[in-house]
C-alpha positions, -999 to +999 in steps of 0.1 A: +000+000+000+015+037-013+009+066+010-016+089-001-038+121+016-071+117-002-089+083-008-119+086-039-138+056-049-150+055-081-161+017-081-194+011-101-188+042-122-182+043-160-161+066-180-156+097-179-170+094-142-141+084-127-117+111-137-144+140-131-144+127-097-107+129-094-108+163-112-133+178-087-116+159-051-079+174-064-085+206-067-092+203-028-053+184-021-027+211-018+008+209-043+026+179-036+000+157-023-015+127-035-052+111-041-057+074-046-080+071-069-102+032-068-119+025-098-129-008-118-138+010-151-114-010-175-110+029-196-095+043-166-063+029-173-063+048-200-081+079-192-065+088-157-025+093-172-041+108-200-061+132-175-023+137-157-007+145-187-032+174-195-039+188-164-003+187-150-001+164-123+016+131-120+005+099-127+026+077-097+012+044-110-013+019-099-023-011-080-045-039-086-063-048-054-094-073-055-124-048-063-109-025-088-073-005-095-060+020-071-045+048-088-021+073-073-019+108-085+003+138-073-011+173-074+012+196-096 
């Protein structure tokens, strides 16, 4: 398990749900901090780098756990 500062679960949403729930949550995290975003939407292995590339922040990878994909994303 990574360290993080701001756990959303996304679970049982579809694209592009998952990433305008990250979009909104972030905004809240300071510079430098990190949200774990959960989500079993197969696109958002695709759509949550892509989201880091074009809004600035960093994608810090991912984790498969048992109910979906935890991915961690540092604020820019």
């Amino acid at each position: 398990m990574r360290d993080f500062d701001l756990e959303i679960d996304a679970r049982g949403l579809l694209c592009p749900l998952p990433v305008l729930r990250l979009r909104k949550r972030i905004a809240d995290l300071a510079p430098g901090q990190v949200a774990c975003l959960i989500a079993d939407d197969p696109a958002a292995h695709v759509d949550v780098p892509h989201f880091c590339a074009e809004a600035g922040y960093t994608f810090e990878g991912s984790d498969d756990q048992d109910d979906g994909t935890a991915f961690f994303v540092r604020r820019g």
